[in-house]
C-alpha positions in Angstrom: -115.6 43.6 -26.8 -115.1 42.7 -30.3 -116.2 39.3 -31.6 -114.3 37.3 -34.0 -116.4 35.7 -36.8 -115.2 32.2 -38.3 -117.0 30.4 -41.1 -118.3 26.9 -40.1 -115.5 25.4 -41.7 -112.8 27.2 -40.0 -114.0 25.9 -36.2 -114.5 22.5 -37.4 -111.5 22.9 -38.8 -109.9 24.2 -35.3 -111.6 21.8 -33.2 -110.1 19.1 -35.5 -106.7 20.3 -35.0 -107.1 20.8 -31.1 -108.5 16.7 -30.7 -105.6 16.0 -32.6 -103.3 17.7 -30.7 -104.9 16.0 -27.3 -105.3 12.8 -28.3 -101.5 12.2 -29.6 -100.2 13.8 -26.2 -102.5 11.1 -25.1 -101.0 8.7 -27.0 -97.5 9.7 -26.8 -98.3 9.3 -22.8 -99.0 5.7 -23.3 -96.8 4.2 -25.3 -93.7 5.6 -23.1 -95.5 4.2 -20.0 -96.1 1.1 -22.4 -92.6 1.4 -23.1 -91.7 1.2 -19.6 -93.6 -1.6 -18.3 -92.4 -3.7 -21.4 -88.6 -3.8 -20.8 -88.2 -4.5 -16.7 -84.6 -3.7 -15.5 -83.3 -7.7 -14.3 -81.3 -8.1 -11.7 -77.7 -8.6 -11.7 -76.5 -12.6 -11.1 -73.0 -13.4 -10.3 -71.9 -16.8 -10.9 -69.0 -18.5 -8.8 -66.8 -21.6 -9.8 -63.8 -24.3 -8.1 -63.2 -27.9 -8.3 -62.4 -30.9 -5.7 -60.5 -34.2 -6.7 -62.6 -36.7 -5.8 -61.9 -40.2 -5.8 -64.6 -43.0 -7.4 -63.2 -46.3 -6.4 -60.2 -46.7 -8.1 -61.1 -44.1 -11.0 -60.2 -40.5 -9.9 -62.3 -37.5 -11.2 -62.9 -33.9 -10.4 -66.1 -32.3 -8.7 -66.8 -28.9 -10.6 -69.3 -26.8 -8.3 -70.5 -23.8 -8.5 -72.9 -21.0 -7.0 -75.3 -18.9 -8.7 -76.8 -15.8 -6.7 -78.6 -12.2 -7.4 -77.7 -9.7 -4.7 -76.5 -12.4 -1.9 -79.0 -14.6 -2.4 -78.2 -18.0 -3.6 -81.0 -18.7 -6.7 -82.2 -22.8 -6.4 -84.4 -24.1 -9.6 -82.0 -22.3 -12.4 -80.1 -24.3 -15.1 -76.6 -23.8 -15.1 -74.2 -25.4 -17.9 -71.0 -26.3 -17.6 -68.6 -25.5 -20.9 -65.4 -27.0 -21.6 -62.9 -26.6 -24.0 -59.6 -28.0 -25.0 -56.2 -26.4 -27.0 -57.4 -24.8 -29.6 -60.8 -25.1 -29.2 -64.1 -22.9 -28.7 -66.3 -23.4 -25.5 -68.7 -25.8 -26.1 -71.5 -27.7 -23.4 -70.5 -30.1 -21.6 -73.3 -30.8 -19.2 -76.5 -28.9 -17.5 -77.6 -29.2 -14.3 -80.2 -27.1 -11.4 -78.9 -25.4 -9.0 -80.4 -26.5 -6.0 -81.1 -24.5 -2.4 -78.9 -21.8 -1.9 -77.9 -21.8 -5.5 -75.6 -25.0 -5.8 -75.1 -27.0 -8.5 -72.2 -29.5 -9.5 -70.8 -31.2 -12.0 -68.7 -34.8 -11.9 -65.3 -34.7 -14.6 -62.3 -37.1 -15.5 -60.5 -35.0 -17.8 -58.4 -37.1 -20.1 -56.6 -34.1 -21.6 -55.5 -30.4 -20.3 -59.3 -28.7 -20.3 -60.7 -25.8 -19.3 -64.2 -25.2 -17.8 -66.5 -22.7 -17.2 -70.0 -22.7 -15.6 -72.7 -20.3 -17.8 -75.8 -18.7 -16.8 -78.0 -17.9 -19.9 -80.6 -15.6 -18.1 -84.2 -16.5 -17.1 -87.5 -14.2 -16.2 -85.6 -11.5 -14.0 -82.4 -12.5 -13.7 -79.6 -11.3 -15.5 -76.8 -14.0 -17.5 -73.3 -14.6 -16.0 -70.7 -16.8 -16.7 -68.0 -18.0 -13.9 -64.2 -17.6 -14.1 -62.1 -20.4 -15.6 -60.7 -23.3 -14.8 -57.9 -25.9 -15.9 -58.0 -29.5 -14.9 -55.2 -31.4 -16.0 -55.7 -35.4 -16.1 -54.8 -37.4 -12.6 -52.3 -39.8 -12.4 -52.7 -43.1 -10.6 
């Protein structure tokens, strides 16, 4: 059996290289678990909207409601706005309000004008943001 001779610089040398090498797979381990754990996948919310004339006295108005749920399940304790917009004009908020158990929330409106509304979900801890279809309201008469 033949032995190889290295100076002393040539193993520290080699051992140097081979802590390298372990310590970045090391390293390279833990930041993609690090990497994983930082960014959790949120869950999907779907975010449903219709209206109801009301009457108030002798004013009439519109009942806006809505229902916010992830995977069936309605989501009580969110804040939900409600966005409106007239002709020519960009969405803008209109109101905010919690959705309460089962995921309900509602909104009270006496359009003077043709508007359109929309109920938005920005996102919160797990939960995905949605936003509902829209409506058009168009004032009452009477």
């Amino acid at each position: 059996m033949r032995a190889s001779r290295l100076s002393p610089l040539a193993r520290i040398g080699a051992a140097a290289t081979v802590t390298a090498v372990a310590v970045g797979g090391v390293m390279a381990t833990a930041t993609a678990a690090g990497a994983a754990t930082s960014h959790p996948k949120r869950l999907v919310t779907t975010l449903h909207i219709r209206n109801k004339v009301i009457a108030q006295g002798h004013h009439h108005a519109d009942m806006i409601s809505g229902v916010l749920k992830s995977h069936r399940t309605g989501l009580a304790g969110e804040t939900v706005y409600l966005e409106s917009r007239t002709a020519g004009k960009k969405f803008a908020v209109a109101g905010q309000g919690t959705t309460a158990a089962g995921g309900t929330v509602s909104f009270a409106v006496a359009p003077a004008k043709k508007t359109q509304y929309e109920l938005v979900f920005k996102g919160a801890g797990k939960y995905r943001r949605s936003h509902s279809g829209v409506i058009t309201l168009r004032p009452l008469k009477g």
